[in-house]
N, C-alpha and C positions, 0 to 999 in steps of 0.2 A: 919482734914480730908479734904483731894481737893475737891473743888466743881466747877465744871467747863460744861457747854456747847458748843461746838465746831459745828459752821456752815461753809460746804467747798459747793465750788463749783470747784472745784478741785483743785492740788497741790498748784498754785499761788494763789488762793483767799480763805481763812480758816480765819472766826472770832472767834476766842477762845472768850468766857464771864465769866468773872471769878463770883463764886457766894458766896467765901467766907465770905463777906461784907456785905451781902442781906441776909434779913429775910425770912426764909423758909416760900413759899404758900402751904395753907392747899388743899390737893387733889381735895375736890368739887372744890373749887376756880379756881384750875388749869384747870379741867376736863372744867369748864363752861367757863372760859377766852378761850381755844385752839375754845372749840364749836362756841363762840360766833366771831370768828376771821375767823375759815372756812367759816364761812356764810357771814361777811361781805365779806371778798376779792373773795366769789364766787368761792369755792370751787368746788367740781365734788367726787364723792364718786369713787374712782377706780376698786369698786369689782361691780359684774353684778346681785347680790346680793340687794347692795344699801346700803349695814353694813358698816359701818365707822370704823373701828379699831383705838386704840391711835395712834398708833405707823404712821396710815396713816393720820390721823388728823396732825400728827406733818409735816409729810412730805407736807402735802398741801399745808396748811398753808405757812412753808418755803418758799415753791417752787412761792407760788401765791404773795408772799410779795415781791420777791425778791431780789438777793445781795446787790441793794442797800441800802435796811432796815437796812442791816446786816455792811456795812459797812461805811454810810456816817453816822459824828455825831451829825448832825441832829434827828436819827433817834435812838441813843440810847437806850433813854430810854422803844420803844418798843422792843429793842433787849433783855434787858434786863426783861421784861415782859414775851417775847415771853419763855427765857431761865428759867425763875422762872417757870413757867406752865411746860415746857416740863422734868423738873426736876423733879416736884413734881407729876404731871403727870403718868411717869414712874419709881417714886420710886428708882431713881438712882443718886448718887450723880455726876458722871461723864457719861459724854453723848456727843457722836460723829455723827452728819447728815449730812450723802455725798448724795447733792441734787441729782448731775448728774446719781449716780447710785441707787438713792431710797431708801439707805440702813442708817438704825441709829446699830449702837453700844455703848454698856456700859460695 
């Protein structure tokens, strides 16, 4: 089965991670690695609320690391952290996050 996360910032800039390779993280794991990364890069909750959803947990996060996390390889192996959590996270083997429009699909 494909296991892949896919980070775009739009058409030209898309980091596919492939997760075939990488040992599946156990959901607390993931749950507390996304929590524990909103908080360091200084997240902002987006609802008026103050509730964090996954799904905007992931996009924060993304958004606040920036493409270059995503694309220099230097920075791999949190690319690949960030995509083990966001997998395991939402329960999806295959997972697409377009920063510019907010939006993930699976």
């Amino acid at each position: 089965m494909r296991s892949q996360v896919t980070v775009s910032w739009g058409p030209s800039a898309s980091y596919p991670l492939d997760l075939e390779e990488v040992q599946p993280l156990p959901h607390d794991q993931a749950r507390a690695w996304l929590d524990e990364q909103f908080t360091v890069l200084g997240c902002e909750p987006i609802r008026p609320t103050g509730k964090v959803l996954t799904a905007d947990k992931i996009l924060g996060v993304a958004e606040a690391a920036g493409e270059g996390r995503f694309r220099e390889p230097a920075h791999h192996a949190w690319a690949v952290a960030f995509a083990r959590a966001t997998s395991a996270a939402l329960a999806k083997p295959v997972v697409s996050i377009d920063v510019p429009t907010q939006s993930i699909t699976y």
